[in-house]
C-alpha positions in Angstrom: -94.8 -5.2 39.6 -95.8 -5.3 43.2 -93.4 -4.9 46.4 -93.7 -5.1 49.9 -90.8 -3.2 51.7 -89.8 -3.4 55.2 -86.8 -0.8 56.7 -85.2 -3.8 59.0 -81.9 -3.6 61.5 -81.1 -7.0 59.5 -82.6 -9.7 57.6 -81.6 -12.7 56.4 -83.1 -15.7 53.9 -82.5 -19.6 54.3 -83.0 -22.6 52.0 -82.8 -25.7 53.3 -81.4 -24.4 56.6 -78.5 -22.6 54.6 -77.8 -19.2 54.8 -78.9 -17.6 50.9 -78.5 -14.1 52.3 -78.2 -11.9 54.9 -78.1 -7.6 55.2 -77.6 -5.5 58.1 -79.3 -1.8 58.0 -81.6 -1.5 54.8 -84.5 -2.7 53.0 -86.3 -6.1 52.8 -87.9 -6.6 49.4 -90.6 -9.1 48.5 -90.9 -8.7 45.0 -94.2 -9.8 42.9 -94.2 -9.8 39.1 -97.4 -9.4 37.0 -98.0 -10.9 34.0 -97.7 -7.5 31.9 -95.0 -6.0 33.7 -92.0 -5.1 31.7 -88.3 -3.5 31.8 -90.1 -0.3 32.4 -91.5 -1.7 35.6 -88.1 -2.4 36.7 -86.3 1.1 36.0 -89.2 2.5 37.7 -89.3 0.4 41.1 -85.7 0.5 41.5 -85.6 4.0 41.3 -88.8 4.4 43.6 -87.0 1.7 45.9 -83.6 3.9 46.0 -84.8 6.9 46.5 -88.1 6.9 49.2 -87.4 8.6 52.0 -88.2 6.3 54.3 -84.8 6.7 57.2 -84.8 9.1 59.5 -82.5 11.4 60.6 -82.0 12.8 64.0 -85.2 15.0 64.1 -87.3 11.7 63.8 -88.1 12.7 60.6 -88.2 10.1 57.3 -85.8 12.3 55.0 -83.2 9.9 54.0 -83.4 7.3 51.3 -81.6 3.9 51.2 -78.5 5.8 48.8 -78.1 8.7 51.9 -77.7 6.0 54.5 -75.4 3.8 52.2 -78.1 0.9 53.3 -78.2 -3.0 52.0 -81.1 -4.8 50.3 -82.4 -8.6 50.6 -84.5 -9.1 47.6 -86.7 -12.2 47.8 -89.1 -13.2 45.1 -93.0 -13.4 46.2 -95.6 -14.7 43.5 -98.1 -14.6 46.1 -98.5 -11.3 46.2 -100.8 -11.3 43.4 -102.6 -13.3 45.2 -106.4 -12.7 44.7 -108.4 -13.8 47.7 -111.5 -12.5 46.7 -113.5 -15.4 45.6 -113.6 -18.9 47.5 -111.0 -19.8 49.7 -107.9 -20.8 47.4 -106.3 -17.8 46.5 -105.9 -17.2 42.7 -102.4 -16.8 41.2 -103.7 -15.4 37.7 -102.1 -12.6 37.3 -98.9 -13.4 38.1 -96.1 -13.5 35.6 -95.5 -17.4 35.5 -92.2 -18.7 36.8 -90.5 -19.2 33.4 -90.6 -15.3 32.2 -90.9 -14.2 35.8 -87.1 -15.7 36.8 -85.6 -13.7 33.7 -87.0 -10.3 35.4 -86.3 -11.3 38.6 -82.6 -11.8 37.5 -82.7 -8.5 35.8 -84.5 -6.5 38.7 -81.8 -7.8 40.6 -78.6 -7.0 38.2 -80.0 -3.6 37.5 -80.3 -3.2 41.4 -76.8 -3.8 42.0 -75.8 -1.4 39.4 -77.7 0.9 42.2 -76.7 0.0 45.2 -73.3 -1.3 46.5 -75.0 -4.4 48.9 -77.7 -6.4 47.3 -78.2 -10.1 48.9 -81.1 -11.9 47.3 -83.0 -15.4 48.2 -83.6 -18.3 45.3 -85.7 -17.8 43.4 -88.8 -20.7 43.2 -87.7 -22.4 46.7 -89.3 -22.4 49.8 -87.8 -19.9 51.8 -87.2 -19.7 55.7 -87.2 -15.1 55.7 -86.3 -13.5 59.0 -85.8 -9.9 59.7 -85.9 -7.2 62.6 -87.8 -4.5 61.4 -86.8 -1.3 62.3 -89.6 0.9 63.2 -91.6 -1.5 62.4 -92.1 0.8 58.7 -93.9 -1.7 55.9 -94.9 -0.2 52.9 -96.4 -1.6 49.8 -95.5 -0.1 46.0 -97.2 -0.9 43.0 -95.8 -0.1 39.4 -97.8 2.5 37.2 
C-alpha cells in the first residue's frame, strides 16, 4: 500500500463537475494499492496516517497528529502510483492491485478510517477525478506499507 499525503487548509474532489467531497484543515490522501497488500496493510497505514506528527504547534514545531488537531481527511483512490516508469515511455501498472479486489480494500481502508477519525470525505472510486487542494505548508510526504 502506497500513499501520498499532503497537510492542506482544504481540499476538495469533483466528478463530472459535481462536488464528491470536500474537507477543511487535514489530510489529502492518494491511496495506491499493491497487488499483495492485505487487511494488515490497512491497520497499519491508518494508524501511521492518524498518528504522524505532521501539525505544528505554536513553536513551529511538527508535534501534533491529525487526532490532536481533530483534522478531516479526503481520501482519493490513485492506481497510478504504482506506476513504474522505468522502462520505455508507458508507465507500467503491474503491480497494482487490479480494480476488482482493489475497490473492496479501498472500501474497507475507508470504513476502518472513519471508525478513526470523525470527518472522512472520499472521491469515487475508478472515475476521472477533478482534485484540488491548498496545501498548507506546502508538507507532502509519501508512506509505504512494510
Amino acid at each position: 500500500m502506497r500513499v501520498v499525503i499532503q497537510r492542506v487548509k482544504n481540499a476538495s474532489v469533483d466528478v463530472n463537475g459535481v462536488c464528491a467531497g470536500e474537507i477543511g484543515r487535514g489530510i489529502l490522501v492518494l491511496l495506491g494499492i499493491a497487488k499483495d497488500d492485505n487487511e494488515r496493510d490497512i491497520d497499519w497505514m491508518i494508524e501511521k496516517i492518524v498518528n504522524l506528527r505532521i501539525f505544528e504547534k505554536k513553536d513551529g514545531k511538527f508535534d501534533e497528529s491529525l487526532l490532536d488537531v481533530k483534522g478531516e481527511i479526503l481520501v482519493v483512490s490513485q492506481f497510478t502510483l504504482y506506476g513504474d516508469c522505468s522502462k520505455g515511455r508507458r508507465p507500467s501498472f503491474s503491480t497494482a492491485m487490479a480494480s476488482a479486489d482493489a475497490k473492496g480494500l479501498f472500501e474497507m481502508f475507508v470504513e476502518r478510517l472513519r471508525k478513526r477519525v470523525g470527518h472522512v470525505k472520499t472521491g469515487v472510486f475508478q472515475t476521472h477525478m477533478d482534485v484540488m487542494l491548498v496545501n498548507d505548508g506546502p508538507v507532502t510526504l509519501v508512506i509505504d506499507s512494510p
